[in-house]
MOPAC internal coordinates of N, CA, C and O (Angstrom, degrees):
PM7 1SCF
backbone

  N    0.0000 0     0.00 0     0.00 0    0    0    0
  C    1.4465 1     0.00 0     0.00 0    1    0    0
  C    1.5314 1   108.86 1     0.00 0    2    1    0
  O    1.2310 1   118.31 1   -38.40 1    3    2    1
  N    0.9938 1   120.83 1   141.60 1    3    2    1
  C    1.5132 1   138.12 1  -167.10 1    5    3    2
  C    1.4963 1   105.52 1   -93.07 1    6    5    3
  O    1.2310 1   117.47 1   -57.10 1    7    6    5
  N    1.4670 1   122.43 1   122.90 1    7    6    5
  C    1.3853 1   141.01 1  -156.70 1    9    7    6
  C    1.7233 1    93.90 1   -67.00 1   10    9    7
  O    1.2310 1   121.27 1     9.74 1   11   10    9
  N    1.5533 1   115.18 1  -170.26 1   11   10    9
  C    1.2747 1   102.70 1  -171.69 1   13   11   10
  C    1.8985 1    79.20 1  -131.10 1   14   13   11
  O    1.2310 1   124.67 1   -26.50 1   15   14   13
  N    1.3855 1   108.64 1   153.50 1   15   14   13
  C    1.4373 1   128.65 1  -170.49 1   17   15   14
  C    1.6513 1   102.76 1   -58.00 1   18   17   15
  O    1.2310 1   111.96 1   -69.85 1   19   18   17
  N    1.1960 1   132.76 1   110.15 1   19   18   17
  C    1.7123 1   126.04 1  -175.96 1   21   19   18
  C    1.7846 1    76.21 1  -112.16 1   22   21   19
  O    1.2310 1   131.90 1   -28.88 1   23   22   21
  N    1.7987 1    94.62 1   151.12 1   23   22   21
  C    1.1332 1   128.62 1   151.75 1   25   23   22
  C    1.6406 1   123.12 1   -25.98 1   26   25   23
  O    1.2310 1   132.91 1   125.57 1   27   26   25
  N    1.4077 1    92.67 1   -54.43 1   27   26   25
  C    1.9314 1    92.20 1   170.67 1   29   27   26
  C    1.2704 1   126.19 1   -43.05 1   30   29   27
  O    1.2310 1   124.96 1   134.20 1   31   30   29
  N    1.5223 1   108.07 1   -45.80 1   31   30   29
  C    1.5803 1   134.32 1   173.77 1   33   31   30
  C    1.7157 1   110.54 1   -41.16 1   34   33   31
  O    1.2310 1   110.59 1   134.35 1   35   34   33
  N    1.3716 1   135.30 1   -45.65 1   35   34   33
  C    1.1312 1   138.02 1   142.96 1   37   35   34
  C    1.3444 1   127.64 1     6.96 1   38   37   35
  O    1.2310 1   132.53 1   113.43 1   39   38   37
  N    1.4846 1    93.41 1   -66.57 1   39   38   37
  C    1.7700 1   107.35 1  -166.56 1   41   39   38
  C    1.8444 1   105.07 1   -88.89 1   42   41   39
  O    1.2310 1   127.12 1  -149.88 1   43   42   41
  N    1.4801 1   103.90 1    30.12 1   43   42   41
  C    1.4334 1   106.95 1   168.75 1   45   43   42
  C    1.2743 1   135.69 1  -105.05 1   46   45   43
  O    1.2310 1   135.11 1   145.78 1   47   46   45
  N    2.2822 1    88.37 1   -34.22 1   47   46   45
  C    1.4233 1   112.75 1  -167.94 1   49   47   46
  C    1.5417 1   103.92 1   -73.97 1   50   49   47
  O    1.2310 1   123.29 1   -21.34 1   51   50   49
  N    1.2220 1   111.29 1   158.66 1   51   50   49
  C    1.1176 1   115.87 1   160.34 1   53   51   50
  C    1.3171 1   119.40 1  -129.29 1   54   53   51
  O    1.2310 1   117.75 1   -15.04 1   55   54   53
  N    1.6336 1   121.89 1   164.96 1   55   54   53
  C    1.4702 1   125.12 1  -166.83 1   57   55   54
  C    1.2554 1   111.55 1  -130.02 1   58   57   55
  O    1.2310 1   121.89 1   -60.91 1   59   58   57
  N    1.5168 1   113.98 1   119.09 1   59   58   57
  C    1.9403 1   114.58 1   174.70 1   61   59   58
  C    1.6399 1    93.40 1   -93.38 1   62   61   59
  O    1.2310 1   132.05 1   -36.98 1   63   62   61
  N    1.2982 1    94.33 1   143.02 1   63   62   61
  C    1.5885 1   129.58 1   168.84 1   65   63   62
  C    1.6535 1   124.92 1  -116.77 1   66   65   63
  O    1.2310 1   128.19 1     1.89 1   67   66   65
  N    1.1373 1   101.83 1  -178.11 1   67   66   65
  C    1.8789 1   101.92 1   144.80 1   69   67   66
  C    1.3573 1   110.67 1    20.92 1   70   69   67
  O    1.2310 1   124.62 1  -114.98 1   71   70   69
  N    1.4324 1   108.74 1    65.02 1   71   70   69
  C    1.5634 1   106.41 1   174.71 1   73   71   70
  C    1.6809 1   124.79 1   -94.48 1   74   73   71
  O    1.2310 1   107.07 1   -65.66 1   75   74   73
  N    1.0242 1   141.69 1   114.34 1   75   74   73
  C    1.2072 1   159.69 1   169.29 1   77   75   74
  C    1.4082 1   121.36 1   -83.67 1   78   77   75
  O    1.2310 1   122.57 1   -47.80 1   79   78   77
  N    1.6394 1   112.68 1   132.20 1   79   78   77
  C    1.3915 1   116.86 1  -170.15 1   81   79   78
  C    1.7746 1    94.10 1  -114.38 1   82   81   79
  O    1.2310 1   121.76 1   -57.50 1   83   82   81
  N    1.1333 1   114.24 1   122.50 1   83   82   81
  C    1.7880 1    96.41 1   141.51 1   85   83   82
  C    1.7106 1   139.30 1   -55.01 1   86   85   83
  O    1.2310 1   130.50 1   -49.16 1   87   86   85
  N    1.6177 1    97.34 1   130.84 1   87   86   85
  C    1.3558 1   100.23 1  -164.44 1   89   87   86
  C    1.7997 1   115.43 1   -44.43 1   90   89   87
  O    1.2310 1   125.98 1   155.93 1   91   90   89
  N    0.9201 1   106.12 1   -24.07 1   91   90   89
  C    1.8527 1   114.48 1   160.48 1   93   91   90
  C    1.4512 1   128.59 1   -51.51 1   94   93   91
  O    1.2310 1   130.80 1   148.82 1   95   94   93
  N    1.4678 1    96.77 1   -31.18 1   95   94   93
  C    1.5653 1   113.18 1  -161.17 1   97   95   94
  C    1.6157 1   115.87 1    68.63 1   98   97   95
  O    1.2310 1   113.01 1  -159.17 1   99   98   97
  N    1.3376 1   130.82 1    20.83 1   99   98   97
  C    1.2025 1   118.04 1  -168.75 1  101   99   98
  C    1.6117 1    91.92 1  -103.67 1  102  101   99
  O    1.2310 1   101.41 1   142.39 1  103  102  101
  N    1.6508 1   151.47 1   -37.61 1  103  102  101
  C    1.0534 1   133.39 1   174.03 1  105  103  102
  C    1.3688 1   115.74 1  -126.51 1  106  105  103
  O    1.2310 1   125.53 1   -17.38 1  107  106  105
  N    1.2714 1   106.98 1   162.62 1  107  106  105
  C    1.5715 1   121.25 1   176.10 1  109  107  106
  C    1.3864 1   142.44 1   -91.47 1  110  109  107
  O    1.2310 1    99.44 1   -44.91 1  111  110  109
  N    1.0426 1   154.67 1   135.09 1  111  110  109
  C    1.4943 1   141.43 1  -165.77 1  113  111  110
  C    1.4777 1    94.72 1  -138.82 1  114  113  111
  O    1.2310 1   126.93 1   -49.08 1  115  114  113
  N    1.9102 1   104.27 1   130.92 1  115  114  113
  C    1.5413 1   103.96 1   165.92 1  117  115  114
  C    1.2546 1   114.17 1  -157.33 1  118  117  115
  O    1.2310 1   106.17 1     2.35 1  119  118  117
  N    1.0943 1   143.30 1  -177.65 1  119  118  117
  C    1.4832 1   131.16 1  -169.20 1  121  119  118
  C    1.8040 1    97.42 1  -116.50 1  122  121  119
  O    1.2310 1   127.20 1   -43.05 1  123  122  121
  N    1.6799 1   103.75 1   136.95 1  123  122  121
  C    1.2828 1    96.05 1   175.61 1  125  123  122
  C    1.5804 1   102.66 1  -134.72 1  126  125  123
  O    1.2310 1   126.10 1   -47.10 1  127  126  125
  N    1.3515 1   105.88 1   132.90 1  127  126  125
  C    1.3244 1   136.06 1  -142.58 1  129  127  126
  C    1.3750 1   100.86 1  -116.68 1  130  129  127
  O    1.2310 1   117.46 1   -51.08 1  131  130  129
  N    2.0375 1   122.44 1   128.92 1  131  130  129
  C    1.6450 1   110.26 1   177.59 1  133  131  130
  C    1.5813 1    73.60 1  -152.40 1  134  133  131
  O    1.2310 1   140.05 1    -1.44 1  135  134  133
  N    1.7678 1    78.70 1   178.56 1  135  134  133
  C    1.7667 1   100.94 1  -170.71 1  137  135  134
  C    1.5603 1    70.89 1  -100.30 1  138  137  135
  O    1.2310 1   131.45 1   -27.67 1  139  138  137
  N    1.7944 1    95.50 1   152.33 1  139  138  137
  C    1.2725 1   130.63 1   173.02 1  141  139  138
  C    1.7021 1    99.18 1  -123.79 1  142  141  139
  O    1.2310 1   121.99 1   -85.83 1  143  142  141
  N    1.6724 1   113.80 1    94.17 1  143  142  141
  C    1.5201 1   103.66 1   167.53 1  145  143  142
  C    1.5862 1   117.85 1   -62.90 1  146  145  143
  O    1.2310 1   119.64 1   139.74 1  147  146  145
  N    1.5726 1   118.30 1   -40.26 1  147  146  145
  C    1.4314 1   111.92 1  -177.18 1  149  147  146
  C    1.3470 1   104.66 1   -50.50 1  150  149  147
  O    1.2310 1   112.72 1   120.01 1  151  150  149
  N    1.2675 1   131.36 1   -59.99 1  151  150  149
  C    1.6201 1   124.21 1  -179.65 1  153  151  150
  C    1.2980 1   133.10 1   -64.33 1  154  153  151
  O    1.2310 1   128.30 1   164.22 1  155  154  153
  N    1.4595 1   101.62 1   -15.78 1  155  154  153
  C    1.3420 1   132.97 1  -173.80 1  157  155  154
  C    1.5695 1   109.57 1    43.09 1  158  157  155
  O    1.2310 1   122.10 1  -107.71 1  159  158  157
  N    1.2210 1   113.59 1    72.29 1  159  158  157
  C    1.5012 1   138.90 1   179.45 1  161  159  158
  C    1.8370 1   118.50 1  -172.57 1  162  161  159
  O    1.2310 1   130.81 1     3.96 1  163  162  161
  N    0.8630 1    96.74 1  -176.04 1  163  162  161
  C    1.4374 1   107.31 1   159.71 1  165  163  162
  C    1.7924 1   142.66 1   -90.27 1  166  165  163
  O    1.2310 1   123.78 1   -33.06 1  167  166  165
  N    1.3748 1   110.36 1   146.94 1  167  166  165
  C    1.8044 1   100.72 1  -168.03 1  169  167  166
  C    1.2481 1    68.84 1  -122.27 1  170  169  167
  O    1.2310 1   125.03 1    -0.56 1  171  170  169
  N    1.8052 1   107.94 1   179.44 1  171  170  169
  C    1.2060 1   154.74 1   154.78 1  173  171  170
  C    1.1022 1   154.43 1  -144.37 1  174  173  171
  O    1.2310 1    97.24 1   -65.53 1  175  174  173
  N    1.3552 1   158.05 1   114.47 1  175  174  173
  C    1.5830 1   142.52 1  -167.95 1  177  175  174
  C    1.3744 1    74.93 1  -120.48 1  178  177  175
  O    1.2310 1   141.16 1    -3.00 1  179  178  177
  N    1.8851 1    76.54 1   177.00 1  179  178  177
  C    1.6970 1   119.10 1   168.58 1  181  179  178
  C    1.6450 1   104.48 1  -110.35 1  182  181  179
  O    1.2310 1   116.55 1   -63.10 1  183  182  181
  N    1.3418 1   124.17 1   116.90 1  183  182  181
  C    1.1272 1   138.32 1   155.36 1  185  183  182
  C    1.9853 1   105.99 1   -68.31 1  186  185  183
  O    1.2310 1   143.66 1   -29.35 1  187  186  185
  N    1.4788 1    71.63 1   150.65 1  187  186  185
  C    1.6436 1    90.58 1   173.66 1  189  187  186
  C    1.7344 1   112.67 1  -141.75 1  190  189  187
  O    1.2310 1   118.03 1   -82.00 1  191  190  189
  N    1.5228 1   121.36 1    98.00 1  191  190  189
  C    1.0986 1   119.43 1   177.51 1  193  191  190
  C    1.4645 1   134.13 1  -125.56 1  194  193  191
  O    1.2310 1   117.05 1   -20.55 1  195  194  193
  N    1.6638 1   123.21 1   159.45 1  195  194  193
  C    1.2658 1   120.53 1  -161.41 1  197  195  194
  C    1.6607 1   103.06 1   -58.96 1  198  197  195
  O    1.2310 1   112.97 1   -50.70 1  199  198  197
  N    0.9970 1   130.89 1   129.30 1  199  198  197
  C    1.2488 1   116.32 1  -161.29 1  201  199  198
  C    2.2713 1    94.36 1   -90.08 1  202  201  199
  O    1.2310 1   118.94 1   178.67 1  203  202  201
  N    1.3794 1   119.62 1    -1.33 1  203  202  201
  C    1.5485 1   115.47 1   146.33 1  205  203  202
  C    1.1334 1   153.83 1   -36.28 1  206  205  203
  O    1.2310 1   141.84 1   119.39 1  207  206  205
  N    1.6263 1    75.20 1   -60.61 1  207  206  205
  C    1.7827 1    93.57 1   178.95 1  209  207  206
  C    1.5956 1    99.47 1  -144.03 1  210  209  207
  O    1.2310 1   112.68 1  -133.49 1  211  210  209
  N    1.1525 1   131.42 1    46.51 1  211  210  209
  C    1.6937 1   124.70 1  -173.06 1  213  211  210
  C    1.1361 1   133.66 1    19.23 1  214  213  211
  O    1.2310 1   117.73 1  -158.66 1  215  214  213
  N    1.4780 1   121.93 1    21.34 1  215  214  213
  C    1.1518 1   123.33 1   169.22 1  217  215  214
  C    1.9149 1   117.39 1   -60.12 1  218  217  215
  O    1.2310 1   127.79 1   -34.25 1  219  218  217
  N    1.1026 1   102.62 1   145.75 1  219  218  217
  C    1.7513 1   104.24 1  -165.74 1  221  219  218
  C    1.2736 1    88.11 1   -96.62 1  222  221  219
  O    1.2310 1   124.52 1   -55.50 1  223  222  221
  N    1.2772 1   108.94 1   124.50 1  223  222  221
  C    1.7736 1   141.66 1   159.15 1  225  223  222
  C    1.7812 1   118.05 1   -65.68 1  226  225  223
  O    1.2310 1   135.32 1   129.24 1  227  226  225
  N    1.3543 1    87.97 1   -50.76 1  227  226  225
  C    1.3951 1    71.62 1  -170.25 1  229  227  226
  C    2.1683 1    94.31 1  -160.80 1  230  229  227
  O    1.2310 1   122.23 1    19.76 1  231  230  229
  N    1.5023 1   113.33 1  -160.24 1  231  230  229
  C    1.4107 1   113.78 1  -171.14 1  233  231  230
  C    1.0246 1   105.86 1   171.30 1  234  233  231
  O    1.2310 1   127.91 1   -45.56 1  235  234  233
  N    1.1865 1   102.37 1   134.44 1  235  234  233
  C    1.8593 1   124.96 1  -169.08 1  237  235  234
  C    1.4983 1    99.98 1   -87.45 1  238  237  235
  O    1.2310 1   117.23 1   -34.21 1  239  238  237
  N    1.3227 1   122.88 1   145.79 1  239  238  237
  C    1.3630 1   122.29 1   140.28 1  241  239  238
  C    1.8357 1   100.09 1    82.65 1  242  241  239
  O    1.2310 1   127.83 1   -16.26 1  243  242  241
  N    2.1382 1   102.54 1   163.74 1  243  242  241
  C    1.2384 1    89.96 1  -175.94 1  245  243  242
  C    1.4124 1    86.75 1  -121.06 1  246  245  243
  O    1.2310 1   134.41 1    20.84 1  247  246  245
  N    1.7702 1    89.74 1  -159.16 1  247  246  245
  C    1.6219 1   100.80 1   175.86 1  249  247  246
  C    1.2947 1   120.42 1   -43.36 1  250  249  247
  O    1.2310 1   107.61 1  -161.91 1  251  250  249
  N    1.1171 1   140.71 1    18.09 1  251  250  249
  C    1.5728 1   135.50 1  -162.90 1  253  251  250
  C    0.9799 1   113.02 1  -164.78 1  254  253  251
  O    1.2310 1   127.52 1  -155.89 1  255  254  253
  N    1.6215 1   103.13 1    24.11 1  255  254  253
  C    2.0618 1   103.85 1  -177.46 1  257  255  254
  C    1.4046 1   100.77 1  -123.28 1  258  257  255
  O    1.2310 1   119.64 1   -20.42 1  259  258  257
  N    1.1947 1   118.29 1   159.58 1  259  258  257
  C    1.4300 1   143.68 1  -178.67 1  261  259  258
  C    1.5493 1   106.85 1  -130.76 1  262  261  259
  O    1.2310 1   125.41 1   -97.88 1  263  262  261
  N    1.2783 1   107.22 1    82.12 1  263  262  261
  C    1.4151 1   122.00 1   160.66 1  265  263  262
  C    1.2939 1   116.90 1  -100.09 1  266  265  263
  O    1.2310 1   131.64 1   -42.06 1  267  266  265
  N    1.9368 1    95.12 1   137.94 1  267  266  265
  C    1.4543 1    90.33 1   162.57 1  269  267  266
  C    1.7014 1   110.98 1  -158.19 1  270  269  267
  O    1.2310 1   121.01 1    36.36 1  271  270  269
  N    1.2159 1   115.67 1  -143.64 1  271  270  269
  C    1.7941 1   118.78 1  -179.84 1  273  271  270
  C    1.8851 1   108.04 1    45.60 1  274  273  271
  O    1.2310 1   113.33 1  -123.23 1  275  274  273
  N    1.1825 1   130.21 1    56.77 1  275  274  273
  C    1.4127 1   106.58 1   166.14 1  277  275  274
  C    1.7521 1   118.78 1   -90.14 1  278  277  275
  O    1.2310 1   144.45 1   -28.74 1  279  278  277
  N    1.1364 1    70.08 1   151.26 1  279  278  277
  C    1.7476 1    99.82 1  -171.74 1  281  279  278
  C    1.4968 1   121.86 1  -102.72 1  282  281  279
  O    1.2310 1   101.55 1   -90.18 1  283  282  281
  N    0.6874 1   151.24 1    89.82 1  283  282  281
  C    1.6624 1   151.94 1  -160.41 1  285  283  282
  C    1.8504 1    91.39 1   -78.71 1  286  285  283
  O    1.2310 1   123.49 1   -42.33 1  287  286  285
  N    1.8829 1   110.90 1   137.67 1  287  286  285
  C    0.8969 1   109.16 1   155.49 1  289  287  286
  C    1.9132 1   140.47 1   -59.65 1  290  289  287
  O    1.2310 1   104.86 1   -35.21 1  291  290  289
  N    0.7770 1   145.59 1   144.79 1  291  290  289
  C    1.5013 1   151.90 1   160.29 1  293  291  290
  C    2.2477 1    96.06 1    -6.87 1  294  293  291
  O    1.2310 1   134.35 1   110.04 1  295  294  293
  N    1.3050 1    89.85 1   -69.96 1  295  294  293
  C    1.6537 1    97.27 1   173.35 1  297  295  294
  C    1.6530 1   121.85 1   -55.11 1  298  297  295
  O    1.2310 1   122.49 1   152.49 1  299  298  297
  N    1.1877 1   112.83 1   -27.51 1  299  298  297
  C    1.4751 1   121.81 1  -150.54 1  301  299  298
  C    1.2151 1   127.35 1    58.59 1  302  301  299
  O    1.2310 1   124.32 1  -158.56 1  303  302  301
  N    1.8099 1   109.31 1    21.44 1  303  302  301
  C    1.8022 1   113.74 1   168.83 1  305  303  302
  C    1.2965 1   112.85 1   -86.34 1  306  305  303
  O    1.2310 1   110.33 1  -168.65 1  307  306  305
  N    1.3438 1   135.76 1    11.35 1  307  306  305
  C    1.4906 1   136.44 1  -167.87 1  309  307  306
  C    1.1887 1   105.62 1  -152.20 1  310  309  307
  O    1.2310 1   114.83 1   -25.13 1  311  310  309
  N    1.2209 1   127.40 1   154.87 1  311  310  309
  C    1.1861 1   150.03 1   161.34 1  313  311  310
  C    1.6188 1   129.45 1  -123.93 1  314  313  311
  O    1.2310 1   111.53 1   -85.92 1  315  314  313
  N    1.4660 1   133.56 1    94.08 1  315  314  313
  C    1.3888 1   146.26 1  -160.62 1  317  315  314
  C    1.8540 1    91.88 1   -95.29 1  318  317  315
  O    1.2310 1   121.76 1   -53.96 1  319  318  317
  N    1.1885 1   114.24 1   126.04 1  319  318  317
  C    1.6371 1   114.97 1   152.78 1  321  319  318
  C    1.7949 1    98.93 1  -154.75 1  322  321  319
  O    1.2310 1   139.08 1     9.53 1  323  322  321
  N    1.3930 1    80.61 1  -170.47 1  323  322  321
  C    2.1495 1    79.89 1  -154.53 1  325  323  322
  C    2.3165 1    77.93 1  -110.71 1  326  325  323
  O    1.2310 1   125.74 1   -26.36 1  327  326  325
  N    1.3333 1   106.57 1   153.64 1  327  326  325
  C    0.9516 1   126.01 1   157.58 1  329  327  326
  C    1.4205 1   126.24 1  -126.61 1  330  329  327
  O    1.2310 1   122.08 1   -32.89 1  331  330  329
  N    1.5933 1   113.63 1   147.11 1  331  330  329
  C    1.5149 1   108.38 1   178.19 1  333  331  330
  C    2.0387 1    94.53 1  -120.23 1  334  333  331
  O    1.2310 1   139.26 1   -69.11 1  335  334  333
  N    1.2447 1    80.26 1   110.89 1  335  334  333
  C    1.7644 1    87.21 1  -179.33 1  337  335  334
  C    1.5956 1   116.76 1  -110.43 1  338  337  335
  O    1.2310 1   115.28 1  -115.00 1  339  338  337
  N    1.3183 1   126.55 1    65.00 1  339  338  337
  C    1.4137 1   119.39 1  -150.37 1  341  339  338
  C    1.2462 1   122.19 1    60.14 1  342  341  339
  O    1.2310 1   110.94 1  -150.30 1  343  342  341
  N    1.0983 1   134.65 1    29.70 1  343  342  341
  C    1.8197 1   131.41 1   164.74 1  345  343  342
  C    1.7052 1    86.36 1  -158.71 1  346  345  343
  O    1.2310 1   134.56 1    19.33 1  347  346  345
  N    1.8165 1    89.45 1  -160.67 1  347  346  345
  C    1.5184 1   104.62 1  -175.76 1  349  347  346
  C    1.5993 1   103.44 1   -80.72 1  350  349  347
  O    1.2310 1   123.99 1   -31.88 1  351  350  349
  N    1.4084 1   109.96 1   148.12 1  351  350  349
  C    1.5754 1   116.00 1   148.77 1  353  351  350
  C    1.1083 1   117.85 1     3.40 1  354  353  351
  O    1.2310 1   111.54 1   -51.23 1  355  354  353
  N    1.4598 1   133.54 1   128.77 1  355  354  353
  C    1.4373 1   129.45 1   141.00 1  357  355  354
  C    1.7235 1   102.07 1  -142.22 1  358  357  355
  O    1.2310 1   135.72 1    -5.84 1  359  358  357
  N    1.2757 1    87.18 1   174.16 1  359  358  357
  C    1.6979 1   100.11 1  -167.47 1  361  359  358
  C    1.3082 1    93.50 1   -87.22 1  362  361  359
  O    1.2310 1   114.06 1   -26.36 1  363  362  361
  N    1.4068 1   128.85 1   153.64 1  363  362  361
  C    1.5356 1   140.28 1  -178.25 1  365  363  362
  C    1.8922 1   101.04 1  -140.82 1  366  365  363
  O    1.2310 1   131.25 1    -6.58 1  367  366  365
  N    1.3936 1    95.89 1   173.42 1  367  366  365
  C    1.7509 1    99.24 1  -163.67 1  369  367  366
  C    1.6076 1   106.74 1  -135.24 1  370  369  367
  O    1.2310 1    91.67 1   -55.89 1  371  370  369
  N    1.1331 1   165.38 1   124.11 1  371  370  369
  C    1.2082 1   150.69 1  -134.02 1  373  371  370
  C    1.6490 1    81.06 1  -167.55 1  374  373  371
  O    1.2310 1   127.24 1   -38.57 1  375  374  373
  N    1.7663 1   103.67 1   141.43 1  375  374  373
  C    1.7854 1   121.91 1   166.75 1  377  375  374
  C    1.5832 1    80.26 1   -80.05 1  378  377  375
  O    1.2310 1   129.43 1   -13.02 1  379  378  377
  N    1.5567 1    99.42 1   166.98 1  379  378  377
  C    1.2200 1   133.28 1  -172.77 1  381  379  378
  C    1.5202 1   131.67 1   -41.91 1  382  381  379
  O    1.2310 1   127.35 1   142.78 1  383  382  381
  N    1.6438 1   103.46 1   -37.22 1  383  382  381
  C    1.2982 1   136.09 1  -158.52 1  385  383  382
  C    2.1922 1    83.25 1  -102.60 1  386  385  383
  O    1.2310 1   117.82 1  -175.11 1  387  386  385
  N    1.0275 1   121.76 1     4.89 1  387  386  385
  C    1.3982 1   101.40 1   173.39 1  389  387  386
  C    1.7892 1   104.29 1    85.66 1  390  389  387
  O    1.2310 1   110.62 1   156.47 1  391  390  389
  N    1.0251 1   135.24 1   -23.53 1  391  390  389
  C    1.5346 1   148.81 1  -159.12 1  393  391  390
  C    1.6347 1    96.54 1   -75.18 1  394  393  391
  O    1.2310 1   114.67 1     5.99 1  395  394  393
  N    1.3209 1   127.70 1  -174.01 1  395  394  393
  C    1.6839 1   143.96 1   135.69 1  397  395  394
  C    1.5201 1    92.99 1    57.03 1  398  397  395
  O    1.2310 1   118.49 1  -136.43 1  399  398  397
  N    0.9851 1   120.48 1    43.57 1  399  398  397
  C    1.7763 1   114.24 1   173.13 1  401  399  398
  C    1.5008 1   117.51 1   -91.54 1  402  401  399
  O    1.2310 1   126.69 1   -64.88 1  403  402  401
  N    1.2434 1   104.73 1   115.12 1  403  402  401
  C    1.9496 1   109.93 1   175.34 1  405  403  402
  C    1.4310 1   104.53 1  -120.34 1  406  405  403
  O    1.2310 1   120.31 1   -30.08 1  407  406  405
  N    1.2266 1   117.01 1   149.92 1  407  406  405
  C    1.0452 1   100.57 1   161.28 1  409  407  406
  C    1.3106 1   136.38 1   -90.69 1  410  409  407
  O    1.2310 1   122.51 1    -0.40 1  411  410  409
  N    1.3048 1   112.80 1   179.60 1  411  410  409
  C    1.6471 1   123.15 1  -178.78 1  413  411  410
  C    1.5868 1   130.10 1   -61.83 1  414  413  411
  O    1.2310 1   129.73 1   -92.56 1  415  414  413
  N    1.0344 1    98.84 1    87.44 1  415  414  413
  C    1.6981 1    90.40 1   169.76 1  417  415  414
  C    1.6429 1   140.20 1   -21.96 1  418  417  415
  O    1.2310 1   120.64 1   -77.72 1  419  418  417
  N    0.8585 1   116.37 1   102.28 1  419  418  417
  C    1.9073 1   119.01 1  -175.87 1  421  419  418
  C    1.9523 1    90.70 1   -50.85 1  422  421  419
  O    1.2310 1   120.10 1   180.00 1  423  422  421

């Protein structure tokens, strides 16, 4: 018999959003979104996947980031989305594969 859904169960699911194709169509970018009980809020990254077979390439941000909005460059060699990493928003820049992300200089 199949358990019944408890509240705990929550902090497992996860949520795709904001999906982004490269102008190629060969990968994907989207924000994936979970409940964080220790913080008791929400986190987020940006996934980056083969858009073939969904295997995940790569991922922005750590346990404690709230990323979101990516933007694929014109080429599809970059990836721009804004992070909130302990301060306000700023825009950040990621190679293709999701990897080498700094952010953007004001």
């Amino acid at each position: 018999m199949a358990r019944r859904l408890e509240p705990r169960d929550l902090s497992r699911v996860r949520w795709l959003s904001d999906v982004q194709v490269t102008p190629d169509g060969g990968r994907i970018a989207c924000v994936e979104t979970r409940l964080d009980d220790a913080a008791d809020g929400l986190r987020s990254r940006i996934l980056v996947l083969d858009a073939s077979d969904g295997r995940v390439l790569g991922s922005s941000g750590d346990a404690g980031s709230a990323d979101h909005t990516p933007r694929w460059s014109p080429d599809g060699g970059r990836l721009a989305f804004i992070a909130i990493r302990g301060g306000p928003g700023q825009a950040w820049l990621a190679e293709a594969q999701g990897h080498q992300e700094h952010p953007i200089p004001d």
